[in-house]
C-alpha positions in Angstrom: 0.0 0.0 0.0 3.1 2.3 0.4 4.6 1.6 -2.2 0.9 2.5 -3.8 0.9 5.5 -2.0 4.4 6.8 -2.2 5.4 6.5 -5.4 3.1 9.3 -6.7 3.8 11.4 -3.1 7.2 11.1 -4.4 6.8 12.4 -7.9 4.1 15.4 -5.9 6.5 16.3 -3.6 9.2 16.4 -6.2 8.3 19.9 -7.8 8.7 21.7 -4.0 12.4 22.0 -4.1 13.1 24.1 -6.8 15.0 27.4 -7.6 18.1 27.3 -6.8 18.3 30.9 -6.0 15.6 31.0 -3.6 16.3 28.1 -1.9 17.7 29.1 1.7 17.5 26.0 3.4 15.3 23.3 5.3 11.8 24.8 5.6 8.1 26.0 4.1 7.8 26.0 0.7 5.6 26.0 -3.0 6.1 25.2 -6.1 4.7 26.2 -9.3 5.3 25.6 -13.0 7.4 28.2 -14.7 5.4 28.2 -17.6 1.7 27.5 -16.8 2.2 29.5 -13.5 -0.1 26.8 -11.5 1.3 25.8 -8.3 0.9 22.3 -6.9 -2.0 21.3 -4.4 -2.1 18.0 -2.1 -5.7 16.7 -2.0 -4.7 13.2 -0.4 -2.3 10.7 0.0 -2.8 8.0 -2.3 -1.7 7.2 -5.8 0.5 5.1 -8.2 3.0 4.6 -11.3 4.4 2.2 -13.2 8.1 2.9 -13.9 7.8 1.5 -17.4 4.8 3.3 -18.6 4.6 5.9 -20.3 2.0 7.9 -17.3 1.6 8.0 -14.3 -2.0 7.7 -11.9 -1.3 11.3 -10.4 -5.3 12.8 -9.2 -3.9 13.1 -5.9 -1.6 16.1 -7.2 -3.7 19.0 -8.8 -2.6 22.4 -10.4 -4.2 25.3 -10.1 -3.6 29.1 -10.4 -4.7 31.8 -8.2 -8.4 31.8 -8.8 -11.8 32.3 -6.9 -11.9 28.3 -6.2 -7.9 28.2 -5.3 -5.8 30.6 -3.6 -2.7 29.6 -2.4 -1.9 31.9 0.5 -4.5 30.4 2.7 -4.0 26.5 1.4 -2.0 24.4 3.7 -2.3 21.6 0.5 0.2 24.3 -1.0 2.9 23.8 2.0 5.4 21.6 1.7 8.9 21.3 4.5 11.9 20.6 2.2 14.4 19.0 4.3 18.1 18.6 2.0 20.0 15.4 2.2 23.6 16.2 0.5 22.4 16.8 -2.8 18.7 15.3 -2.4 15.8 16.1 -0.5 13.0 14.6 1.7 9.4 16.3 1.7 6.7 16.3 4.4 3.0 17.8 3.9 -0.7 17.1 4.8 0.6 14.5 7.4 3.0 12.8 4.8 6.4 12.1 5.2 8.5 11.0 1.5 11.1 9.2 2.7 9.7 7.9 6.3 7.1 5.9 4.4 9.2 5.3 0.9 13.0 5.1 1.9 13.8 7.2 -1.1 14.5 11.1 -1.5 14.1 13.4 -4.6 17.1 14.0 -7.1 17.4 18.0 -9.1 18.7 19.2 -11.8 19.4 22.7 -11.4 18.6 24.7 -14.8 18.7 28.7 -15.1 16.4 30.4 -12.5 14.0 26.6 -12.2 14.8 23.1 -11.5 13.3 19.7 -13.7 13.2 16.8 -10.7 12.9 14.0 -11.0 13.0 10.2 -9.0 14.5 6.7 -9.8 13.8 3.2 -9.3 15.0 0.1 -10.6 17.2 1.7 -12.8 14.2 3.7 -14.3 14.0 7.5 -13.9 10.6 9.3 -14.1 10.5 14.0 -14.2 7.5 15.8 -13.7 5.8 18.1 -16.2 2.3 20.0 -16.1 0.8 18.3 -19.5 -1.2 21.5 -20.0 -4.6 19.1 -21.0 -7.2 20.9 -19.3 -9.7 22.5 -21.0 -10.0 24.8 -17.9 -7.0 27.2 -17.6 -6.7 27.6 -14.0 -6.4 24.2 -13.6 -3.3 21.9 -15.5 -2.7 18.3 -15.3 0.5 16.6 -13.7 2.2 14.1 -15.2 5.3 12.2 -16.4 4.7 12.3 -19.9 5.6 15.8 -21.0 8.4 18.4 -22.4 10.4 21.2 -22.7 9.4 24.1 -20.5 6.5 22.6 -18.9 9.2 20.6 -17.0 10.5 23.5 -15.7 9.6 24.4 -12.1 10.1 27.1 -9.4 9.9 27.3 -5.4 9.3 29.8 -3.2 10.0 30.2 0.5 7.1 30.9 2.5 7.4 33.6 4.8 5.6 36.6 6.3 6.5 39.4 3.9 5.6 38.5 -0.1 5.0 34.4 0.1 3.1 34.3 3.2 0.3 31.8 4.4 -2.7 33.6 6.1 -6.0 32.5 7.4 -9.4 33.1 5.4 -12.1 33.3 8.7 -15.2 31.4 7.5 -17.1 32.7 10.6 -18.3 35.9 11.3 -19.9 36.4 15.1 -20.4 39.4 16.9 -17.8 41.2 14.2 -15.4 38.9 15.0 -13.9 36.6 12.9 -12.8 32.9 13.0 -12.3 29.8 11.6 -11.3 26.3 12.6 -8.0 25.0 11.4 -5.5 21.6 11.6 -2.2 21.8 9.2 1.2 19.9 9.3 3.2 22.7 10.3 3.9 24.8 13.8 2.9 28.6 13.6 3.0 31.5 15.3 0.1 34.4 14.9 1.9 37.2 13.3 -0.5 39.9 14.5 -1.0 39.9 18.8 -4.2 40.3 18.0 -4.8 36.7 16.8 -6.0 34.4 19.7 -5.8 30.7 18.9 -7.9 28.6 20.7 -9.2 24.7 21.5 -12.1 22.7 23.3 -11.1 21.8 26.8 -14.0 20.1 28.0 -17.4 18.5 26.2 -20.3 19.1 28.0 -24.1 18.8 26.7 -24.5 22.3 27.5 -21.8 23.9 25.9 -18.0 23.5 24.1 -15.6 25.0 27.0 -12.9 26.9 25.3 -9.3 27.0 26.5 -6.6 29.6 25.0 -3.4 28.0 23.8 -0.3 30.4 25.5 2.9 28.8 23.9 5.2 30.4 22.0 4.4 27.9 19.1 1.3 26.2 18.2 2.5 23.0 17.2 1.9 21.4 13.9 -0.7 18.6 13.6 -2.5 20.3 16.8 -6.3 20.6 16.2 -7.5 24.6 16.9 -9.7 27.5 15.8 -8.4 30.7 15.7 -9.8 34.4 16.5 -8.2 36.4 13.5 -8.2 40.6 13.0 -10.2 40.9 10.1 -12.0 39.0 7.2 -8.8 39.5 5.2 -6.1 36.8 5.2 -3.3 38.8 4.7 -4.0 40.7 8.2 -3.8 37.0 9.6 -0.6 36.1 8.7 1.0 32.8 10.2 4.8 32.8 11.0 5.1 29.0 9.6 7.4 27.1 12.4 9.1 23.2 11.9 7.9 22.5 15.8 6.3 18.6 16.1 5.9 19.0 19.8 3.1 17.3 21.5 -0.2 19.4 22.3 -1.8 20.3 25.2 -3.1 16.5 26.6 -6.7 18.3 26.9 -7.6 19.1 23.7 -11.3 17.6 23.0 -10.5 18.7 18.8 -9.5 16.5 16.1 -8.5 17.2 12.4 -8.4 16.0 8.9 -6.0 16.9 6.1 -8.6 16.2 3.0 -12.0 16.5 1.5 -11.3 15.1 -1.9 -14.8 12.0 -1.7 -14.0 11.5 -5.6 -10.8 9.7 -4.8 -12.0 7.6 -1.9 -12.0 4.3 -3.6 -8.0 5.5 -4.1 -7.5 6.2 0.1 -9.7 5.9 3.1 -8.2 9.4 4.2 -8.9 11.1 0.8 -12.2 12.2 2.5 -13.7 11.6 6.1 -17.4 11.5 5.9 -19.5 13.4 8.7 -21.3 11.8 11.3 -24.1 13.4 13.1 -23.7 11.6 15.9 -20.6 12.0 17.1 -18.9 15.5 15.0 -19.7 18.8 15.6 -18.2 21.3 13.7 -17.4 25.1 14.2 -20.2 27.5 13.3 -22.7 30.0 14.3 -26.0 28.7 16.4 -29.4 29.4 15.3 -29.5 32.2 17.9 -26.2 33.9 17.0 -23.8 32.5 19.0 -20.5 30.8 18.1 -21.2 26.8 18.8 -20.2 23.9 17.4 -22.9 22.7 15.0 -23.7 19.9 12.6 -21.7 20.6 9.1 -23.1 22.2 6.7 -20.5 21.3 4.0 -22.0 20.7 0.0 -22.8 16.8 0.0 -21.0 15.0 -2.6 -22.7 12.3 -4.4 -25.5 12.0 -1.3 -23.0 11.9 1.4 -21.5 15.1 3.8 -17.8 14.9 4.9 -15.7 17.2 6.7 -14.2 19.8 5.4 -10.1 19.9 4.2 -7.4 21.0 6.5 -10.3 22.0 9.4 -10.6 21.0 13.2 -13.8 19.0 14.9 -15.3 18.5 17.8 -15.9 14.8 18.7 -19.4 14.5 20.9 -21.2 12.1 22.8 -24.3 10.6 21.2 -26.4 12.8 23.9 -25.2 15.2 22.5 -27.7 18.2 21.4 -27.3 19.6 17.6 -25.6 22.2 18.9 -23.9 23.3 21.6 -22.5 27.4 22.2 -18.5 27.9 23.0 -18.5 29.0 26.7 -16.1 30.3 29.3 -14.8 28.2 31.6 -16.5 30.9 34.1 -19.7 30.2 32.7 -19.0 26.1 32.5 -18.3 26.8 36.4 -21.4 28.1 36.8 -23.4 25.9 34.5 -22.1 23.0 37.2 -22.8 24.8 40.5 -26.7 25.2 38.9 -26.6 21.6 39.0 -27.2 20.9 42.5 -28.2 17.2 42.1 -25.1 16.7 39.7 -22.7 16.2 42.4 -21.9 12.9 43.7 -19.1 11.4 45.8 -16.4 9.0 44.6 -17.2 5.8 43.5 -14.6 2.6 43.0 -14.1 2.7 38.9 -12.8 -0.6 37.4 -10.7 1.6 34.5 -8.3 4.7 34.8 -10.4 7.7 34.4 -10.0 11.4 32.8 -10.2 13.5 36.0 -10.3 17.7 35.4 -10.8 20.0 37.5 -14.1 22.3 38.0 -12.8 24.8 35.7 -11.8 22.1 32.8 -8.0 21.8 33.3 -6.8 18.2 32.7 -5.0 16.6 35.7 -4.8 13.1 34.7 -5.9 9.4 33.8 -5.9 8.8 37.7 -7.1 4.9 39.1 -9.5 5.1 42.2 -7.0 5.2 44.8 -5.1 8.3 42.7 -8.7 9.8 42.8 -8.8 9.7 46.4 -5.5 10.9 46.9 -6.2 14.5 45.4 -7.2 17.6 47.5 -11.0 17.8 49.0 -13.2 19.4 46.3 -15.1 19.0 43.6 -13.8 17.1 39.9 -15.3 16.0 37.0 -14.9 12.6 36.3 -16.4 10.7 33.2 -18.6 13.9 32.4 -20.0 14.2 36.1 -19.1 16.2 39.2 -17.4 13.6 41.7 -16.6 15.2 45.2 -13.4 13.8 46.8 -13.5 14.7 50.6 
């Protein structure tokens, strides 16, 4: 399945490490054809070739120029880490790593102001070319089959000043803007007016949000985040390499890809919505921001999640919607409850203890439970008093 997989990651991932001039070292980077002027976009992780044909199955990998449908400052599929090896180079994006899952890194040949790339196996070497088929011209078509200056490609650092990655808010509330996010790379908020935040605790009567306070967000960590404007280029990311473990409370998940055409291809090309148990980021029916059930376009009868987006993952009691609240108002939400509190009881299991206000202490056994100051917990979504 890898070698499925990989073979067409590898020949994706290829076009990132381009121009010679503007390569400064390891880090964030796109690509783009030098002639068609489309960069390249990573819509999910699966694929294949044939060394000895003449093509290559490439879907996985599309091209696209700026347009209304694409824009590439506010795509993580456009962000690719390229990590030199001597005079070859690894590639990691949307949760894919080249060489970790293939054992095989991309060869360059430098040319004047682009790069042609290419990879070999079994004695058989394969380059990448946009084939310029579409009838569309915003969109191309990659393959292995093509010539002369559609071979030619060209990278550009990302950074916060002309090849920058911002977030596009999808959420308006209140005239503040916001939109849920999950990307394989660390960031920093360029503006201090950018708050990122996640879902500490999951309660039927409401999403209690916690503000992440590190100096890095790290990548891969589920989030949404409170930008300055509807404009992505006030909400500038500083993109960081930083693979650090997140904060052990954080209720959100993520997915990379919303590409349901290619699902036969990959399991993870698309994750399909469940009612049930996802709630996603939006604006409740009386104005609040809430996590909701998606609202995403169905394709072909069936809703999934959206690309490159955190969740929230719900119990099946779980209302249709439930508002974003304070742990100050989750604080007082519990002391309403007077019949909610009970004492300890002796759990068979290790269980998730917080305290009142949401903070995480532990997977703690019975006797840990006992161990812990008098007050009141919450422990497998119930207040528990420990005297």
């Amino acid at each position: 399945m890898f070698m499925k997989h990989l073979l067409t990651i590898a020949l994706s991932f290829i076009a990132v490490s381009i121009q010679a001039q503007l390569f400064s070292g390891d880090g964030y980077y796109r690509a783009c054809n030098k002639k068609t002027g489309r960069y390249f976009y990573i819509f999910d992780n699966s694929g294949k070739i044939n060394m000895t044909a003449l093509d290559a199955e490439l879907g996985a990998i599309e091209l696209w120029r700026d347009c209304e449908e694409h824009n590439r400052f506010s795509d993580p599929a456009t962000v690719v880490y390229m990590e030199q090896h001597g005079s070859q180079f690894d590639f990691q994006c949307q949760g894919m790593g080249l060489y970790k899952m293939f054992k095989q890194y991309v060869t360059l040949q430098k040319g004047s102001g682009y790069y042609s790339f290419s990879v070999t196996k079994d004695g058989i070497t394969k380059s990448l070319y946009d084939s310029n088929s579409s009838i569309w011209p915003d969109k191309g078509k990659l393959g292995t089959d093509g010539s002369g200056e559609y071979g030619k490609w060209v990278v550009t650092k990302v950074d916060i000043a002309d090849e920058w990655f911002g977030i596009n808010p999808s959420i308006e509330v209140d005239g503040k803007f916001y939109h849920p996010f999950y990307a394989d790379f660390g960031f920093t908020p360029v503006s201090e007016d950018m708050k990122v935040w996640y879902i500490s605790v999951v309660d039927t009567a409401g999403a209690v949000l916690k503000e992440f306070t590190g100096d890095v967000v790290p990548a891969n960590m589920p989030v949404f985040i409170e930008c300055t404007s509807g404009d992505p280029e006030q909400n500038k990311l500083d993109l960081k390499y930083y693979k650090e473990s997140a904060p052990a409370d954080n209720k959100l998940k993520g997915v990379y890809f919303n590409n349901p055409k290619r699902k036969q291809s990959s399991t993870d090309a698309a994750t399909e919505f469940d009612k049930s148990t996802m709630r996603v980021l939006g604006v409740t029916q009386d104005g609040r921001l809430g996590y909701i059930l998606s609202k995403e376009t169905p394709y072909k009868g069936e809703q999934y999640l959206a690309a490159n987006q955190s969740y929230l993952v719900v119990g099946s009691d779980c209302p249709s919607e439930i508002p974003v609240i304070t742990e100050a108002e989750y604080e007082e939400i519990l002391a309403n409850r007077g019949d909610a509190a009970v004492h300890i009881a002796s759990y068979t299991t290790p269980k998730e203890v917080y305290s009142i206000s949401g903070r995480f202490i532990g997977k703690l056994t019975t006797d840990e439970i006992k161990k812990l100051s008098p007050g009141i917990y919450i422990i497998g979504r119930r207040k528990v008093t420990v005297e």
